[in-house]
N, C-alpha and C positions, 0 to 999 in steps of 0.2 A: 089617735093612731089612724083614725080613718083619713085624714085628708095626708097621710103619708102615703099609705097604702091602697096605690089604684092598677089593682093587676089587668084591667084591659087594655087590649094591643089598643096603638095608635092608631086613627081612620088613616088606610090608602098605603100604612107601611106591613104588609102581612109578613114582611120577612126582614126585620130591622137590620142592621148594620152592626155587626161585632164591636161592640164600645173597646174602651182605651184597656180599662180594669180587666179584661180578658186576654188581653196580650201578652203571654209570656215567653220571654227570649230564655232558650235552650242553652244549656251551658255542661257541656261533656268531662265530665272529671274521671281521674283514673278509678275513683272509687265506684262508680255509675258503668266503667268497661267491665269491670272485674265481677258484678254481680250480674250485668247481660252475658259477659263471656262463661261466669257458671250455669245461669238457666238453661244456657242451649247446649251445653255440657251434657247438662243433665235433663236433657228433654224435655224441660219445663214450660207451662205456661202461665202465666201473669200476667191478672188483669190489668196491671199497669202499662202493659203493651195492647193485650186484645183489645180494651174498651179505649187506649186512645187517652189514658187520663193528663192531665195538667199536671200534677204534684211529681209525675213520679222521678223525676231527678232531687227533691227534696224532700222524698220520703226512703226511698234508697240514701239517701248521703244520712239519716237520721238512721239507720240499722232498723226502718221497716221495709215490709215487705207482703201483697199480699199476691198470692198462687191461687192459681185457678186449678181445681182436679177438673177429671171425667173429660181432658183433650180440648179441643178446640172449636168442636161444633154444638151447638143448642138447639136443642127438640123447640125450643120457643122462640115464635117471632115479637119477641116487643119494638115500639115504635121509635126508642129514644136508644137502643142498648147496639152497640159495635161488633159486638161478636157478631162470626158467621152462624146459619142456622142451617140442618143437615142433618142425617143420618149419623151418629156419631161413630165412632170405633169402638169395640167395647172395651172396657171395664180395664185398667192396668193394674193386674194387682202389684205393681211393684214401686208404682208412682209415691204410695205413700213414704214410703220408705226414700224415694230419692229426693222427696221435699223436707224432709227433716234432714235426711245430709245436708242438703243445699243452706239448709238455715243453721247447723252447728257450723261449716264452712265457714259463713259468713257471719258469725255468731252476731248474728240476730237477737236483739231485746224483746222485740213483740211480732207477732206475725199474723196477718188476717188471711184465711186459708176458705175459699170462696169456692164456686162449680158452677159450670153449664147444667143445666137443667138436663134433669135426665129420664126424661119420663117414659123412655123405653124398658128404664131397669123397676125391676118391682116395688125395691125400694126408697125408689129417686133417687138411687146412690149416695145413703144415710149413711149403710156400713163402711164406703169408703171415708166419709166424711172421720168417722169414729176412728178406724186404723190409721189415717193420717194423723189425727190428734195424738191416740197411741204411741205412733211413731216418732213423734214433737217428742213426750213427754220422757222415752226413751234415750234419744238420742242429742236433744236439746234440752235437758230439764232446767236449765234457767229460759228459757224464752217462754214468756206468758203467748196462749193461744185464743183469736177472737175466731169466731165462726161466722162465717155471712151467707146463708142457707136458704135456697127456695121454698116454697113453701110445702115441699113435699106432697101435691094434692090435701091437703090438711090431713094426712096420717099422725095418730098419736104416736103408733108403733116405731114412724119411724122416726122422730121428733124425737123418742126417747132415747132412741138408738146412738141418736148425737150426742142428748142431754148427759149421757152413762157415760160417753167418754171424759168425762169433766172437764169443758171449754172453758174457760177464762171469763169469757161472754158471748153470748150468742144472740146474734145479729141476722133481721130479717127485712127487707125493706118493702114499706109500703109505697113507694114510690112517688104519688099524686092522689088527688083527693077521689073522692068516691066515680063521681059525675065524667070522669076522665078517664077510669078504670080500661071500656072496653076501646080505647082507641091507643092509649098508651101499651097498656099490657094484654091483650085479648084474652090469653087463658089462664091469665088469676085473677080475683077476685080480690076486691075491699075486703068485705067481712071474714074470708078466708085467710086474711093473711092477720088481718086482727085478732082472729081466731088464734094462728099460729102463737103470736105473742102472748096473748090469755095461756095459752097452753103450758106455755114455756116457763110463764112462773109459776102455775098450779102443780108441774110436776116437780121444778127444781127450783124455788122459792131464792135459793141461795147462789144461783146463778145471774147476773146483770142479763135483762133483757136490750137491745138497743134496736132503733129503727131510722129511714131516711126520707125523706122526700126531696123533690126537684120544683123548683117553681122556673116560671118563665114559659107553660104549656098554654095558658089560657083561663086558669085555675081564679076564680073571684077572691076577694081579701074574706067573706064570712065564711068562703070553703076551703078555706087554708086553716081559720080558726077553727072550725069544726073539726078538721082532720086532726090538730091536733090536742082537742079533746077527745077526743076518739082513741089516739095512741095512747095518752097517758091515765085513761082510762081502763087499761090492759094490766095495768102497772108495770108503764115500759120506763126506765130512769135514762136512758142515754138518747139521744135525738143529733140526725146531720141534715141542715137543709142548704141546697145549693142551688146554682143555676143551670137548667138544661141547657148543654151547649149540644147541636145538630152534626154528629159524626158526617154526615154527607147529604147530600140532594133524596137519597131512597127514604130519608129517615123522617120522620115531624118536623116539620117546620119549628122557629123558635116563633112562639108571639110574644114575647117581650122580653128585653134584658132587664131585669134586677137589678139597679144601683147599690151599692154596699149599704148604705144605709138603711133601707129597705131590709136589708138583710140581717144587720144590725138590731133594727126594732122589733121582729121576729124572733131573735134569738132571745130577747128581753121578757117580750109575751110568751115562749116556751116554758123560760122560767118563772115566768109567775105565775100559769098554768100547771105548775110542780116537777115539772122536769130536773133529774137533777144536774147531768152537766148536757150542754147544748155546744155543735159547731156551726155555727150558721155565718156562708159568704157566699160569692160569687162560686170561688174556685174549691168550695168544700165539694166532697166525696164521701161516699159511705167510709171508706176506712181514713180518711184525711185526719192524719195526729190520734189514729185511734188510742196510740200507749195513753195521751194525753186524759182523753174522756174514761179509758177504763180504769186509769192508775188514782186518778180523783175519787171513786167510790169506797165505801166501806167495805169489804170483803161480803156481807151478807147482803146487799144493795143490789 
């Protein structure tokens, strides 16, 4: 695997060329108007517009969907992430409630229900995470709910606050390997978010832990492996690894595209690392076919 696997950028190309594999042509279907035409309906945000994703005309045409609470601004600057970052507005308590309409509407099979960082509310905005899921379970009780949560300054308090509302699975991403931490993400931390996930099964055993990372920052082939001894040493069972692709000129730079292959070999070593389901490509995303990875585990997994 090593002579596969040579994550340093090329001499003299510090800003490669978008390869072929990353190109994808947009294809607007009525079913793709009707779920943009109820988000803004319903005053919605989704990360599949904030962050700019790849997938999201063929994760909307599959009946998912993942919503961003807590508005449109982020207390944190990370180096690779699309959102704006700002003061945000506070708190809507009524957002919960128009995300689960929006998802029985649209009757949604699975739904990844996400947030801006919110570190001006006490609780990082746990309890909204919780009343949203509430609201799911209310108003949508066939759609299963994944949670993709910051790391809450590592609160147990509020960690559990999520955990009580009973997620489906709960989803934290550590993004990139240790050595990367303060240039990618400046105000979280490696063992912080490792922490999160230790956490998450010591208190709810019976809930899927999942995690992500991004390659193509500069990250070596033995700190990819490391990293992912490290997660599945939490006893996290679900893993997505993809490729950073650069939202604009403000953002990191890419040092290298990932060939699918690459991506491919990785997904292999995740699993024989003990992983139990793994999405590893170019164009994977934290939630990318998440029904997929969660509907593969055992209920207790």
């Amino acid at each position: 695997m090593s002579e596969l696997l040579q994550i340093e950028a090329p001499r003299g190309r510090r800003h490669p060329e978008r390869p072929p594999w990353l190109r994808i042509r947009f294809r607007q279907t009525p079913e793709l108007e009707a779920m943009q035409a109820l988000v803004r309906e319903k005053r919605l945000n989704t990360v599949c517009q904030s962050a700019a994703c790849p997938n999201l005309a063929e994760c909307w045409a599959r009946g998912t969907a993942t919503f961003m609470l807590g508005g449109n601004r982020c207390t944190r600057r990370c180096g690779f992430c699309d959102v704006t970052t700002g003061r945000p507005e506070p708190l809507d308590s009524l957002e919960p409630a128009r995300v689960a309409d929006a998802i029985r509407t649209l009757g949604l099979r699975f739904a990844v229900i996400t947030a801006v960082a919110r570190d001006d509310v006490a609780d990082g905005g746990a309890a909204h995470f919780a009343a949203t899921i509430r609201a799911v379970r209310e108003r949508a009780p066939g759609c299963k709910v994944e949670v993709l949560i910051p790391d809450f300054k590592g609160s147990e308090e509020a960690l559990a606050t999520v955990l009580d509302a009973d997620p489906d699975v709960l989803n934290h991403n550590v993004e990139t390997v240790a050595r990367l931490q303060r240039r990618v993400r400046p105000q979280a931390k490696y063992a912080r978010s490792l922490g999160v996930l230790a956490l998450a099964r010591r208190l709810r055993p019976d809930i899927p832990t999942k995690t992500g990372i991004m390659l193509g920052l500069g990250e070596r082939e033995d700190e990819i492996r490391q990293t992912l001894l490290d997660i599945q040493a939490q006893g996290c069972g679900l893993l997505t690894i993809g490729q950073y692709v650069r939202p604009s000129a403000a953002h990191l730079p890419v040092e290298r595209y990932v060939p699918p292959a690459e991506f491919e070999a990785w997904g292999e070593e995740a699993r024989r690392i003990g992983f139990r389901e793994v999405a590893s490509g170019p164009l994977v995303r934290s939630s990318y076919r998440a029904e997929e990875l969660a509907g593969a585990l055992p209920p207790s997994l």
